[in-house]
N, C-alpha and C positions, 0 to 999 in steps of 0.2 A: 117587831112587836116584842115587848120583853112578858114572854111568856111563862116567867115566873117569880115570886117576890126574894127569892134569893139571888135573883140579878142583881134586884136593881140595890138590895141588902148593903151586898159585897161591893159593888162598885162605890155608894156612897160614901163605904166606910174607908176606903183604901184608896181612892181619889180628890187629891187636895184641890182648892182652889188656887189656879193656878191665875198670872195675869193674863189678859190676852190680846197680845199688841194694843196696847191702850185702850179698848173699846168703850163707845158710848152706848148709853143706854137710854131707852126711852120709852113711851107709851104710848100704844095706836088703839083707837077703837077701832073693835074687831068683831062685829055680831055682838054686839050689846058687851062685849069683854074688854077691859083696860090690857090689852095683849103688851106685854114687857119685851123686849127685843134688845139685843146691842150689835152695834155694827163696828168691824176693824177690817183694816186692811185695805189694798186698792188691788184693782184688777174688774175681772170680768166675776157679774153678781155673782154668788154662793150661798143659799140657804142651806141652815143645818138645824134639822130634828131632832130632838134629845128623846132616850128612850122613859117605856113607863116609870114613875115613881122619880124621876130624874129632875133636873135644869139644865141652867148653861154651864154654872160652876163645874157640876158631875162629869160634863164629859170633857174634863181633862184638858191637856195638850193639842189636840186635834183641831180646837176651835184655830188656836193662835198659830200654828202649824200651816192650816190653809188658810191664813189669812194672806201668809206672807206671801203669794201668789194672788188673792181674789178679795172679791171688796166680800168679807161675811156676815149676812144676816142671821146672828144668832136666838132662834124666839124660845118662846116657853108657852107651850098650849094649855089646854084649857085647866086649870084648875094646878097648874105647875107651874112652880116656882114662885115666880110676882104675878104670875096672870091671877086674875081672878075667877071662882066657879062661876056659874052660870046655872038659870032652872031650864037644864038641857041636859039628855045623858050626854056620855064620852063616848063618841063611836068614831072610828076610823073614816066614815062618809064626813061627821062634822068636823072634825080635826081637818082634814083635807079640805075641807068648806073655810074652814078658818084660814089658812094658809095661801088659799088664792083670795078670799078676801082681803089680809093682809099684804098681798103682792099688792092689786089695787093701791091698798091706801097707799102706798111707804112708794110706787110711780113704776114698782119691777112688772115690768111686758112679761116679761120670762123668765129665768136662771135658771140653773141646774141645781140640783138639789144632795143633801149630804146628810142620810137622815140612818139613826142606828134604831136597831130593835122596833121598840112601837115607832119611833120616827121614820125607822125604811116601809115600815106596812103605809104610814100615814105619804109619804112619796111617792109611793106606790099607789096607793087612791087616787091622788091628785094627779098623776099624770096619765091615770084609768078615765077619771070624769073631768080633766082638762087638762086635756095632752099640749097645748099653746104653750101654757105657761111654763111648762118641764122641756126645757133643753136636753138634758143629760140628768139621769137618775145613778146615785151610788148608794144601794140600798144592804147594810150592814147589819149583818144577824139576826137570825129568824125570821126571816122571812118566810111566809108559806100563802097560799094562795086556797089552802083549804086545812081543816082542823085536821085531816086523817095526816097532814105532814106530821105533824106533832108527834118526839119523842112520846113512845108509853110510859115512861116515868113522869111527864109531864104530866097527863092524863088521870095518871095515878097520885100526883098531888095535888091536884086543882082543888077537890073538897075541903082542902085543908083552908085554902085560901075562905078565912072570913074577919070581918073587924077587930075580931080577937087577936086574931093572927097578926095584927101589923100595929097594936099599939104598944108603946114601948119600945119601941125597935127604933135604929137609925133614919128610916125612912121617916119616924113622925115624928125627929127632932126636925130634919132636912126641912121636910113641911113648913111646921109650925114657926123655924127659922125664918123666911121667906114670903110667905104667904099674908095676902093681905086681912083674911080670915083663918087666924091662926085653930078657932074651935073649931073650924069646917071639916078638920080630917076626918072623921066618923062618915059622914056624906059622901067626901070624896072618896074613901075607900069603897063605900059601895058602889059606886059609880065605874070603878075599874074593875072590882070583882065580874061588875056586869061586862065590862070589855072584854075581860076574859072568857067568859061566854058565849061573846058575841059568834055566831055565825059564820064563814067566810066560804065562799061558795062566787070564786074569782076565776075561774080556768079559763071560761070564755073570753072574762075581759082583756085577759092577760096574754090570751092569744092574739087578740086582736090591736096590742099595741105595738104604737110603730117608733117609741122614745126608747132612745139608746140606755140601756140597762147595765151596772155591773155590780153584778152579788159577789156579796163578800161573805165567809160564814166559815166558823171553825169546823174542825172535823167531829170532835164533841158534843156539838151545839143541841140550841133546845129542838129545832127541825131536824130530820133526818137528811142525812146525806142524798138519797135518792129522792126526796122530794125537792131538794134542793138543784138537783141535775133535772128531773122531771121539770122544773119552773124552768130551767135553763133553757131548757129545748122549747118549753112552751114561749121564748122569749126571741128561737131563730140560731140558738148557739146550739154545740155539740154536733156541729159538720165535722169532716174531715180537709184539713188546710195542706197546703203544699198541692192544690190543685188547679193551680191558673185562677182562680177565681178572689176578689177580696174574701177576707173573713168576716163572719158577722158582726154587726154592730153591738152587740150585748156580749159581757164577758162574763167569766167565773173567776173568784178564785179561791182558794178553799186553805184556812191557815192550819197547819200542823198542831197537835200537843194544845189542842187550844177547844174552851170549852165558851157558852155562853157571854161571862162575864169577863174573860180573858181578851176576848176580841177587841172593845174599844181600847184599851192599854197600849194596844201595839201601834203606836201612832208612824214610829216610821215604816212598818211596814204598810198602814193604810194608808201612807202619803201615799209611796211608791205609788199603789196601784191605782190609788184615785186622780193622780196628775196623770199618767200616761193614759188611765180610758179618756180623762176630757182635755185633755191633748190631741189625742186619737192617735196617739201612738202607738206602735207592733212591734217588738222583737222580732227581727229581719229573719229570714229563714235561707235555706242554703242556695234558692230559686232564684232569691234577689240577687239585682247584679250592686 
């Protein structure tokens, strides 16, 4: 979830459009929405979520990165990018509605999924209220499972966040660039203010899921570190290995000198760790033969 509008600021302003392995793009109705999507690369499916205030262009390198291993479904939900809004708020249950709808349309049973900031909260949903369709979850920055994760500095700017606040800025060029209702921004900003709002009160669900999970999160980040280990453990991780037994299916990994917006940047270090969990590969330890 990008929990705050200097994420998603910073990232627009300092991440070019890049190519990505030739992708095509096209239009599925999706719950009454013209949902925009492009697809590259071959392999085994890969959905990727862009976070709040974001597209496909914003996130960088990473699309085209994992393409070159897996076939990528890259979308733009509701009210982002080419999609168009909808008279529906933005909540993380619809967003995740939208996305197994669109599995449906476009023929995916399942895939794993590659979702940053609001897109790992929204992977996260989907694989809470339809765990089939979620192979493997790589769920990238901020993640939390309840608002008390939330940095106090977050908390401590939320009030700022109002319509005022985001006109003019990169984000309502971004918009306006894009958008098949380019005057819709005023609307749409209310509509995330209200996301930011939103509630999350996930602990139970999140105990009780059984789809392989790996958080990724700086040490900086808009979540706290120990909410972030709390989610871990609530996920089956944070045993002690080197004991005859496998290790859990859900990883961590937590990037240094690294804050919110830093994290989608570092695309080779989120290959590394995104091939090796849906690999299901381990660094060998001294036990193995």
């Amino acid at each position: 979830m990008c929990r705050t509008a200097i994420a998603a600021a910073a990232i627009l302003a300092a991440v070019p459009a890049l190519a990505q392995s030739e992708p095509v793009g096209a239009y599925v109705d999706v719950n009454g929405m013209d949902m925009y999507y492009e697809v590259s690369g071959e392999g085994d499916p890969l959905i990727v979520l862009h976070g709040a205030h974001m597209n496909i262009p914003s996130m960088g390198e990473i699309i085209p990165a994992l393409a070159a291993t897996h076939t990528v479904y890259a979308v733009e939900l509701q009210g982002h990018g080419r999609t168009n809004d909808i008279d529906r708020p933005i909540t993380y249950g619809n967003m995740a509605g939208d996305v197994a709808a669109f599995m449906d349309a476009v023929g995916l049973e399942d895939a794993d999924i590659f979702g940053y900031s609001m897109g790992g909260a929204v992977g996260l949903r989907l694989a809470i209220d339809n765990p089939v369709k979620v192979d493997q979850l790589v769920a990238v920055s901020g993640i939390a499972f309840s608002v008390e994760g939330l940095q106090p500095a977050y908390h401590e700017f939320l009030p700022q966040m109002t319509v005022d606040f985001f006109v003019g800025t990169p984000m309502e060029d971004a918009y306006r660039a894009l958008s098949p209702n380019p005057d819709g921004y005023p609307a749409f900003i209310e509509k995330m203010i209200a996301l930011e709002h939103e509630p999350l009160d996930w602990e139970e669900d999140v105990a009780g899921l059984e789809v392989p999970v790996l958080l990724i999160a700086g040490d900086s980040d808009v979540v706290t570190l120990e909410h972030t280990v709390e989610l871990f453990r609530l996920l089956g991780g944070g045993v002690m290995g080197d004991m005859g037994v496998p290790l859990p299916e859900s990883r961590l990994a937590v990037l240094p000198a690294t804050s919110h917006t830093a994290v989608i940047g570092q695309t080779d270090v989120l290959l590394t760790f995104t091939e090796q969990f849906l690999n299901d590969e381990t660094p060998r330890s001294f036990f193995e033969e």
